[in-house]
C-alpha positions in Angstrom: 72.8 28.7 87.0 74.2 27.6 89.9 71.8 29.7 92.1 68.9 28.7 89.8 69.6 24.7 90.8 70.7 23.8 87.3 74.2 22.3 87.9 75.0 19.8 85.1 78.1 18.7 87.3 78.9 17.8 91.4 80.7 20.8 92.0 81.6 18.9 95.5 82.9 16.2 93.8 85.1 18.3 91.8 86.3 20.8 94.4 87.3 17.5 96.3 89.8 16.4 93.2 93.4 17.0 93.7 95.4 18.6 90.8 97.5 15.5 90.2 93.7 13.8 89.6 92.8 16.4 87.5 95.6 17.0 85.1 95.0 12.8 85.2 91.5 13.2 84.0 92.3 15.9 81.5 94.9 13.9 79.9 92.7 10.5 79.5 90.0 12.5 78.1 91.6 15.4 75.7 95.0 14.0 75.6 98.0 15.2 77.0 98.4 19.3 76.5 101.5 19.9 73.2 104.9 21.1 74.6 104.6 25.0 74.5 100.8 25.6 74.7 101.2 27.6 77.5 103.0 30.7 75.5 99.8 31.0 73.7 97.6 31.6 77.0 95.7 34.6 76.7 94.3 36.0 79.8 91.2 38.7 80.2 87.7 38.4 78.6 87.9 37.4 75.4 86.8 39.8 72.3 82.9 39.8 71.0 82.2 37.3 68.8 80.1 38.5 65.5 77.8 35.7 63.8 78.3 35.1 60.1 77.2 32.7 58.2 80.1 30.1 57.5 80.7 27.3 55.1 83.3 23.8 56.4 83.3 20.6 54.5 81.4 18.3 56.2 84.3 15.8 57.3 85.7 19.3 59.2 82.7 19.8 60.9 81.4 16.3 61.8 85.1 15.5 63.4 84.6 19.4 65.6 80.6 18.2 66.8 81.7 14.7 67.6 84.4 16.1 70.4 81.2 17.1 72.1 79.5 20.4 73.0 81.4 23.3 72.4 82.8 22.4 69.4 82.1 26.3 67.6 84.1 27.5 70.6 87.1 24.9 69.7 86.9 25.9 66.1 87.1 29.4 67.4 90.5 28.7 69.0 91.9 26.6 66.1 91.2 29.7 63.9 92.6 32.2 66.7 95.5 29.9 67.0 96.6 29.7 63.2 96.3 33.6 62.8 98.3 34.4 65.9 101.4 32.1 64.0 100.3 33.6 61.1 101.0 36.8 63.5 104.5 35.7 65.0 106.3 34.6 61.5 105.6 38.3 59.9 106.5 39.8 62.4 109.1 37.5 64.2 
């Protein structure tokens, strides 16, 4: 994209930004990150994704689009997130 022109953000702008202003930014917009969410950091390319055909209650899915784009990717992680506990207490 970024050779093709179609930048949706001012990369300057945000290579100029300190971390301290970032973690700022991050923390007015998405809150502040829970105590322990880095234990659950996975690093490497994530797994393929398969489409299926789901069905959420409406109040589920309206709250997920409202947060903004992305929101199949955040339902994703909460998904990921409650099988990997699921994970840990069997086997823990």
């Amino acid at each position: 994209m970024q050779a093709r022109g179609e930048l949706r953000s001012d990369k300057q702008a945000a290579d100029a930004m300190t971390a301290a202003e970032v973690e700022r930014l991050a923390d007015s917009e998405d809150g502040p990150l829970p105590e322990g969410w880095e234990k659950v950091v996975q690093l490497g390319i994530p797994p393929r994704k398969k489409p299926v055909h789901i069905r959420f209650d409406a109040e589920v899915l309206a709250w997920f689009r409202a947060q903004g784009p992305g929101y199949q990717t955040r339902m994703n992680a909460v998904l990921r997130s409650f099988m990997q506990a699921r994970r840990r207490r069997r086997t823990g």
